[in-house]
DRENLO-727383 format. One record per atom (N, C-alpha, C): x, y, z negated. Coordinates in steps of 0.1 Angstrom, whole numbers, padded with zeros to 4 digits, always signed. Each point is the difference from the previous one (the first is absolute). Layout:
N
XYZ;...
REM end
This chain:
255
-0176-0042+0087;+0014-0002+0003;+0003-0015-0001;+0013-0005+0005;+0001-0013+0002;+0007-0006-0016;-0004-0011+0001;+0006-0003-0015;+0008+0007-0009;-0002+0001-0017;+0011+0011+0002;+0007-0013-0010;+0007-0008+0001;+0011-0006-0009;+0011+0004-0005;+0004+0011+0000;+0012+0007-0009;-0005+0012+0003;+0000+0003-0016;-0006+0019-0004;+0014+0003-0005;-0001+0012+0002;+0011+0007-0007;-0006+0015-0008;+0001-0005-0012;-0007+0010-0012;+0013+0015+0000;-0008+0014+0002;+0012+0014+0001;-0008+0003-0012;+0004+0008-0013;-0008+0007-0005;+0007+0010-0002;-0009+0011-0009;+0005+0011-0004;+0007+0001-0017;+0005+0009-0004;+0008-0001-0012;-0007+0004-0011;-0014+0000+0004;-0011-0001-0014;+0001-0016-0006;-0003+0003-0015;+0001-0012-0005;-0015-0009+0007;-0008+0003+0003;-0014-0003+0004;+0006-0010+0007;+0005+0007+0015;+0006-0004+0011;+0007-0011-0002;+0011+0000-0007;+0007-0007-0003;-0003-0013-0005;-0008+0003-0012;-0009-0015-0006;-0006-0008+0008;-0005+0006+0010;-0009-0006+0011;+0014-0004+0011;+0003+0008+0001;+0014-0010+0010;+0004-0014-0010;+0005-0001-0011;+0002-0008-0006;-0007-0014+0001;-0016+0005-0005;-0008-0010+0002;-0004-0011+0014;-0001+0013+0010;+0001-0007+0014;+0012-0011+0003;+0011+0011+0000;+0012-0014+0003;-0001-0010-0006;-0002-0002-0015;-0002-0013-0003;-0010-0009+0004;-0010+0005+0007;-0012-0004+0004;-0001-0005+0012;+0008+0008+0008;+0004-0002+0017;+0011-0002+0003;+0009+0006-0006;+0013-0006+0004;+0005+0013+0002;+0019+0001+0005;+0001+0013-0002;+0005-0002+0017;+0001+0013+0006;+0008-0003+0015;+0005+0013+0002;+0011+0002+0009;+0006+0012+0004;-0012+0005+0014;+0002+0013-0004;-0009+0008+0011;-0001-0006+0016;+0015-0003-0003;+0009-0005+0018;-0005-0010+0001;-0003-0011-0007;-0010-0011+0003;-0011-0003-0001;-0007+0010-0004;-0014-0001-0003;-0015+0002+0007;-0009-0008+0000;-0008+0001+0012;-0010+0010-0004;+0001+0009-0011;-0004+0011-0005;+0003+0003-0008;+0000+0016-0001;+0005+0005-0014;-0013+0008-0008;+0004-0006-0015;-0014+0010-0012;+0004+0010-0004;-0002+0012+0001;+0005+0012-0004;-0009+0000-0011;+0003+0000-0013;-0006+0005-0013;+0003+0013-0006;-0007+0006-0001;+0002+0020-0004;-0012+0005+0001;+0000+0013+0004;-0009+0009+0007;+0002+0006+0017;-0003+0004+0004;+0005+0008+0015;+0011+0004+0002;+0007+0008-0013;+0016+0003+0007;+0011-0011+0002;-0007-0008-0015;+0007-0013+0010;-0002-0008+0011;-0011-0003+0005;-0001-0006+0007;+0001+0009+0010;+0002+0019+0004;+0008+0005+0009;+0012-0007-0001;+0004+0003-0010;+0020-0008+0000;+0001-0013+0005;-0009-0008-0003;-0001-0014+0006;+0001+0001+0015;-0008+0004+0003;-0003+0001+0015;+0014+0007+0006;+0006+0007-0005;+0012+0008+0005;+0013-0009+0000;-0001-0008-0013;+0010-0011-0002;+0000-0011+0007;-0010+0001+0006;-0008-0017+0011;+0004+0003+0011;+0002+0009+0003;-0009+0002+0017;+0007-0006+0012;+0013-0004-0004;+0008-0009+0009;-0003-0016-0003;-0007-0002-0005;-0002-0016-0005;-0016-0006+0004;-0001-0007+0006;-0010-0007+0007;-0016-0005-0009;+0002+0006-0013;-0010-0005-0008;-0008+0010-0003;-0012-0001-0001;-0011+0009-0004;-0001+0002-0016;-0003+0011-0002;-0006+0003-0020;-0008+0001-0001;-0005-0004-0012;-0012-0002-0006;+0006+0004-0014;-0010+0016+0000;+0002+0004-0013;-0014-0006-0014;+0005+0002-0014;-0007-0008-0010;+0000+0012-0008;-0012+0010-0003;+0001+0012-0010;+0003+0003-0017;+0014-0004+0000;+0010+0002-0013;+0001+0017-0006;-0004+0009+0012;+0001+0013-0006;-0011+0010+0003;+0001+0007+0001;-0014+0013-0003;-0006+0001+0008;-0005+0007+0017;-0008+0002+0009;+0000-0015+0006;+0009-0003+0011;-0004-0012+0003;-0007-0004+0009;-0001+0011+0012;-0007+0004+0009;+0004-0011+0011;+0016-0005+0002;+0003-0005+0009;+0000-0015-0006;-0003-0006-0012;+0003-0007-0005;-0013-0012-0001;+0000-0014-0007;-0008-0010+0002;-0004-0001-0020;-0011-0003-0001;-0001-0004-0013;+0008-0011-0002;+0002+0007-0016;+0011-0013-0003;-0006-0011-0005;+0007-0013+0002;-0007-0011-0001;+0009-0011-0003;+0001-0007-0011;+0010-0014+0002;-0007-0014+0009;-0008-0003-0002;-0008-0008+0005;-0004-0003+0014;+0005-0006+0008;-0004-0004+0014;+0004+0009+0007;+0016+0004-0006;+0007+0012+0011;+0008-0012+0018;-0001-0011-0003;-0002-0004+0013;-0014+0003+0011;-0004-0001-0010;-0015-0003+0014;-0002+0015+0001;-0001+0008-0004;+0001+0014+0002;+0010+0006+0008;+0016-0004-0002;+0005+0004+0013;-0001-0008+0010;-0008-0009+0002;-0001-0008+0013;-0013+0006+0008;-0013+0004-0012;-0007+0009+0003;-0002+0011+0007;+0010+0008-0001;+0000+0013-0005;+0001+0008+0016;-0002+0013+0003;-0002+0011+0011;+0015+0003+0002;+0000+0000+0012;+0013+0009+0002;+0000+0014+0010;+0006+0012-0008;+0002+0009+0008;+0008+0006-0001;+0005+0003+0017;+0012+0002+0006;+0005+0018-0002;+0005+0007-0004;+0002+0016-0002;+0014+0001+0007;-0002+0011+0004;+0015+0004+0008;+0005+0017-0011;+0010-0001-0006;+0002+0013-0005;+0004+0014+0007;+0001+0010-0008;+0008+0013+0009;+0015-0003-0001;+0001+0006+0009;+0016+0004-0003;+0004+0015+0000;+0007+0003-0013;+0005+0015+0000;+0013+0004+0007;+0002+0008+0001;+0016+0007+0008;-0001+0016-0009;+0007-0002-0009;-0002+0012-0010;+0017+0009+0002;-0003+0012+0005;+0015+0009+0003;-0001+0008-0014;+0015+0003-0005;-0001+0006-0012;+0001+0015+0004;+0003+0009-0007;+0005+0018+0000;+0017-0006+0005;+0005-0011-0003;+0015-0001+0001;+0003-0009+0011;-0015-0003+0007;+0005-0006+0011;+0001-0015-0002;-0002-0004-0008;+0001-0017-0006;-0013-0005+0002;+0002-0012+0010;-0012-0005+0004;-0004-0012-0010;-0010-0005-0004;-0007-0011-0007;-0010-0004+0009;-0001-0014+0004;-0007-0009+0001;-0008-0012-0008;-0016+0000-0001;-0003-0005-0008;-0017-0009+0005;-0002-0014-0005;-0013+0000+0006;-0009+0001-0017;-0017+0002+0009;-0009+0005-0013;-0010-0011+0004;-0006-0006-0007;-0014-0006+0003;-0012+0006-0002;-0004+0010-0010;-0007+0009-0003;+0002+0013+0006;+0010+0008-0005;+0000+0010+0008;+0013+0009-0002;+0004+0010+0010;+0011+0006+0000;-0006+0011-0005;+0009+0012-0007;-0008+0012-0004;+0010+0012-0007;-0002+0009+0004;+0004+0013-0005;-0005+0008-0004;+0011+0000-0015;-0004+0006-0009;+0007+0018-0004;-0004+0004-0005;+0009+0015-0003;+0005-0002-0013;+0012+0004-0007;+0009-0004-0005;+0009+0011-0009;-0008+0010+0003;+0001+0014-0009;-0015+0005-0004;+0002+0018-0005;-0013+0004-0005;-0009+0004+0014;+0008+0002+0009;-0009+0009+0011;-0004-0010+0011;-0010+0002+0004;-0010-0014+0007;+0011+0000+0014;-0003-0015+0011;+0009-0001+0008;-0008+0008+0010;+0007+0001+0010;-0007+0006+0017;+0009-0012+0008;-0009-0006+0006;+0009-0011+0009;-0009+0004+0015;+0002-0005+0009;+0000-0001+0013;-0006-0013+0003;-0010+0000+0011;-0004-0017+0002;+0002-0001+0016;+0003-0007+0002;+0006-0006+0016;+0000-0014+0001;-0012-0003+0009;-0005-0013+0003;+0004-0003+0020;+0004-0012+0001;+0011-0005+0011;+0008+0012+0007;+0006+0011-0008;+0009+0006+0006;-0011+0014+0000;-0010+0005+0003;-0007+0008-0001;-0005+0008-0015;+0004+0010-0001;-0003+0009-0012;-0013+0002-0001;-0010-0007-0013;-0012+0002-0002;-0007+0008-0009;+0007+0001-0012;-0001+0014-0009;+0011+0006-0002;+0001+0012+0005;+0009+0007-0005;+0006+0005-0019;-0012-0002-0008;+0005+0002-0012;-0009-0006-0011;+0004-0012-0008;-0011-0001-0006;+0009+0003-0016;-0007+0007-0005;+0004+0007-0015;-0005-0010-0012;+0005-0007-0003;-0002-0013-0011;+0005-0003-0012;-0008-0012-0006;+0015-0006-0008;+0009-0010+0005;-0013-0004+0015;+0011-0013+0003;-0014+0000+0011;+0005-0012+0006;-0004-0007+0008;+0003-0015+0003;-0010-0012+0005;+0003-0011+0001;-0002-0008+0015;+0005-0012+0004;-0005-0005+0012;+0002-0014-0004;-0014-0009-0002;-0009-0009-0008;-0005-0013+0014;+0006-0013-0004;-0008-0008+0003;-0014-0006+0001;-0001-0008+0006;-0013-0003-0005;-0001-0006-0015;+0009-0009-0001;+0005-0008-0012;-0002+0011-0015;+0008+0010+0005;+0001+0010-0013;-0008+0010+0003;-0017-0003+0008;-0002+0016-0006;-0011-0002-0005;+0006-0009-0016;-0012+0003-0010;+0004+0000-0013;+0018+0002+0006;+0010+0007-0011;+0001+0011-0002;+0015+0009+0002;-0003+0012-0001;-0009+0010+0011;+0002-0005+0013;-0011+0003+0010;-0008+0003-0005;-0011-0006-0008;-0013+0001-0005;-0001+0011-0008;+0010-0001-0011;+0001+0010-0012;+0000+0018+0008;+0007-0003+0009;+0003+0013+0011;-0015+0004+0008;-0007-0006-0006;-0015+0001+0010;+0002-0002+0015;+0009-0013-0002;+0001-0003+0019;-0006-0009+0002;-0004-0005+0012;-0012-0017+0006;+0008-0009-0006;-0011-0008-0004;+0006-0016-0002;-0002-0007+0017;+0011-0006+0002;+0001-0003+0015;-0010-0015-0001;-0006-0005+0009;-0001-0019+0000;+0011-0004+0008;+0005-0012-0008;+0013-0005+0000;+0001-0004+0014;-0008-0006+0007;+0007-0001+0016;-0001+0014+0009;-0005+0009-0004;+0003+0016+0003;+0014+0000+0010;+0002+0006+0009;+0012-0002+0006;+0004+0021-0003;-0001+0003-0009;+0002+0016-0002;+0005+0004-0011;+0006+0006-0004;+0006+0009-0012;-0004+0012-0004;+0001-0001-0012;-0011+0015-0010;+0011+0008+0001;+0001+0014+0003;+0009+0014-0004;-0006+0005-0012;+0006+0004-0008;-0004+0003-0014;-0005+0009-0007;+0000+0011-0001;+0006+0013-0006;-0003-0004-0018;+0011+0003-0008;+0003+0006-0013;-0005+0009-0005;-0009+0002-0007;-0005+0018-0001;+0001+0008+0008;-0005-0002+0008;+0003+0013+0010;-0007+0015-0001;+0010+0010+0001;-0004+0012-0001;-0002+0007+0015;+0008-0002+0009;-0002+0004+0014;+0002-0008+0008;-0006-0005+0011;-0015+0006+0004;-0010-0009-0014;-0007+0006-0006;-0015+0002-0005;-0006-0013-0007;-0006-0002+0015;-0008-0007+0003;+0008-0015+0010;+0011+0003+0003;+0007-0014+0006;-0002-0013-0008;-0008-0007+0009;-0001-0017-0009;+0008-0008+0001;+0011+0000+0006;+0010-0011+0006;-0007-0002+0015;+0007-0014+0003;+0000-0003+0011;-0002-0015+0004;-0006-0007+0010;+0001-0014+0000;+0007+0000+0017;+0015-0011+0001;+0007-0001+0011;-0001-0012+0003;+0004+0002+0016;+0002-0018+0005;+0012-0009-0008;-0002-0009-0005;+0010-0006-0006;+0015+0002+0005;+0000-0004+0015;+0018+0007+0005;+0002+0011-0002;-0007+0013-0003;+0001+0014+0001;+0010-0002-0009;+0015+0011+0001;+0010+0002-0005;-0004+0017-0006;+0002+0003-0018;-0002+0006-0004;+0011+0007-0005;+0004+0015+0003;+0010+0008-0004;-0006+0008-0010;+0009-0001-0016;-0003+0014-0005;+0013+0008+0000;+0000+0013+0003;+0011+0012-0002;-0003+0007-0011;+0013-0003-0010;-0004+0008-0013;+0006+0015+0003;-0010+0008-0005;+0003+0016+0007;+0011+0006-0017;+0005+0004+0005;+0003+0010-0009;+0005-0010-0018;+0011-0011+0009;+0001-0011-0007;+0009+0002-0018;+0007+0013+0003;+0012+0004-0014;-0010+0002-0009;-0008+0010+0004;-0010+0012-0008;-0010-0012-0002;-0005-0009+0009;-0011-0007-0003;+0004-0017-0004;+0006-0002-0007;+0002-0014+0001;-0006-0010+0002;-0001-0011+0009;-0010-0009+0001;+0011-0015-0002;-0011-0014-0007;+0006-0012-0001;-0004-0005+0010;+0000-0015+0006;-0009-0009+0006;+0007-0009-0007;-0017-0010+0000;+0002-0014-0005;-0005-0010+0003;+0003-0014+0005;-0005-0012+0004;-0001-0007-0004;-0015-0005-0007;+0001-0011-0011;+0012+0000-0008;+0000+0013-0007;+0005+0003-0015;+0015+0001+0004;+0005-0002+0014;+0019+0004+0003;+0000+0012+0002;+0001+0007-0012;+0003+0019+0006;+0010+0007+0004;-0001+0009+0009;+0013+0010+0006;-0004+0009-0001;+0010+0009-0009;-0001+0015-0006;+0003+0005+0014;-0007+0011+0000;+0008+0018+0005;+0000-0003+0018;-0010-0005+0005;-0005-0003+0015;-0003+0012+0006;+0007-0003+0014;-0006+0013+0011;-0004-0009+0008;-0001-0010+0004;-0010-0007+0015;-0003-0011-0006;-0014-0009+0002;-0002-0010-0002;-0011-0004+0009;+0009-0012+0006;-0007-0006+0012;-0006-0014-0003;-0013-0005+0000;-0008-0009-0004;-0006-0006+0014;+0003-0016-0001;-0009-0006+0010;-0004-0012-0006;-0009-0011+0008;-0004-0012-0004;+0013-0005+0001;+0005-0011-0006;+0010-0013+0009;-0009-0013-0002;-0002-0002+0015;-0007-0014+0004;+0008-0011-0001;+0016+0003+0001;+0011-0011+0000;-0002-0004-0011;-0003+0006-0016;-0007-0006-0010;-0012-0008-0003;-0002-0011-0004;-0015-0003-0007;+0003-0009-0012;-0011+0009-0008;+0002-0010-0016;-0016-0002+0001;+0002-0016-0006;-0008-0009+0001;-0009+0003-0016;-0013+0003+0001;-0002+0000-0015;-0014-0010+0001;-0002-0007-0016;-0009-0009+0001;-0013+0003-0008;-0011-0006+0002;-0011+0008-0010;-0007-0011-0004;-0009-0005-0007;-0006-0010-0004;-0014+0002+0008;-0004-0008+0004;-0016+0002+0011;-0007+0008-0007;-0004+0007+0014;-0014+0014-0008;+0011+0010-0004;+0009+0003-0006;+0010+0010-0008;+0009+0003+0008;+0001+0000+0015;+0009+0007+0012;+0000+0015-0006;+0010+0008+0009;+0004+0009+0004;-0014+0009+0002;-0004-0003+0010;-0012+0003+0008;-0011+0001-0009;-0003-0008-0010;-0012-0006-0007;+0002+0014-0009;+0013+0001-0007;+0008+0012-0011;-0004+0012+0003;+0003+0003+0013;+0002+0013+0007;-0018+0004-0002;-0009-0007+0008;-0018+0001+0001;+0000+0003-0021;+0006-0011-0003;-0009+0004-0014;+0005+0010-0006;+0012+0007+0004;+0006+0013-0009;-0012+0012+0007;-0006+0000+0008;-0008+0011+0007;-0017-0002-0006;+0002-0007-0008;-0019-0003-0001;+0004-0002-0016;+0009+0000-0005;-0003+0001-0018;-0004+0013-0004;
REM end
């Protein structure tokens, strides 16, 4: 990336985080996000999802520093030659989903996910939802606890945990999920063209309650939820050489 002369240090509200923010500003200097020719997200992954959500109108790339637990999206932390590192450093471009979540009451939510959109059931009796890909009904019933639809980016989040593919990051396709699934069987999910627009219909929505959630913004008590890419988005993420996206994704399949 091109010089980076004003960082702008985000952290998270661990004390970890925090001390490390501390130390950087005094070290680099402090800048507002709005000016900065990049920003350090210090945390773990959900911040640096929140980062990316709080950014995404502002022209600077993030470069996360691992302050919290997994750290999957994140850079080793490092005080020492954090110039030449982000001048260094990989950049890759992600486009997130966008949800369109209808309630039982008719109240729509809109929401974007970088990882993944996903529905969950929300009482004791598993959901039955409906799948309908560009307008065409493709399973009639799948009997779950949920179900997901996973970027490339996130599917070696919950995607993974769900026994769904880890995508490679320039993949132009989307993982369909299934949650436990009790019917059909043997259904593995699904891999779509990236524009494919994904409908779920929650069946039998009073008796069966289902949530959906987007990178952690949840909406109770859903009957339709409509999932696509939005390309009009791109968050800029940065990696230290050798430690891309791409590099992540190969080594989560061979450990």
């Amino acid at each position: 990336m091109p010089a980076a002369r004003n960082i702008a240090f985000m952290a998270s509200d661990t004390p970890l985080a925090q001390e490390a923010k501390a130390r950087l500003d005094a070290r680099y200097g402090t800048h507002r996000p709005e000016d900065a020719d990049v920003i350090v997200a210090l945390g773990g992954d959900g911040f640096m999802l929140a980062t990316l959500h709080g950014t995404q109108d502002l022209p600077a790339p993030v470069y996360g520093m691992n302050r919290g637990t997994v750290g999957f999206l994140m850079n080793t932390y490092g005080e020492d030659g954090l110039i030449d590192r982000l001048e260094a450093a990989e950049e890759a471009v992600i486009n997130p989903l966008h949800m369109k979540a209808t309630g039982v009451d008719g109240k729509v939510t809109e929401a974007l996910a970088i990882n993944e959109v996903s529905l969950l059931r929300a009482g004791p009796q598993a959901a039955k939802l409906r799948i309908h890909v560009d307008g065409k009904q493709r399973l009639d019933e799948l009997v779950c606890d949920g179900a997901l639809v996973s970027t490339p980016a996130g599917s070696t989040a919950y995607n993974y945990s769900a026994h769904g593919p880890i995508l490679p990051i320039g993949a132009d396709v989307l993982a369909v999920t299934a949650v436990a699934a009790f019917r059909p069987r043997r259904w593995r999910g699904a891999l779509l063209p990236k524009g494919a627009i994904v409908r779920f219909e929650v069946v039998e929505p009073e008796k069966r309650p289902v949530m959906a959630d987007a990178d952690s913004r949840s909406v109770k008590a859903v009957a339709d939820v409509v999932i696509r890419s939005e390309p009009s988005v791109e968050h800029r993420i940065l990696f230290d050489p050798g430690h891309g996206l791409e590099e992540r994704l190969l080594r989560e399949q061979f450990q």
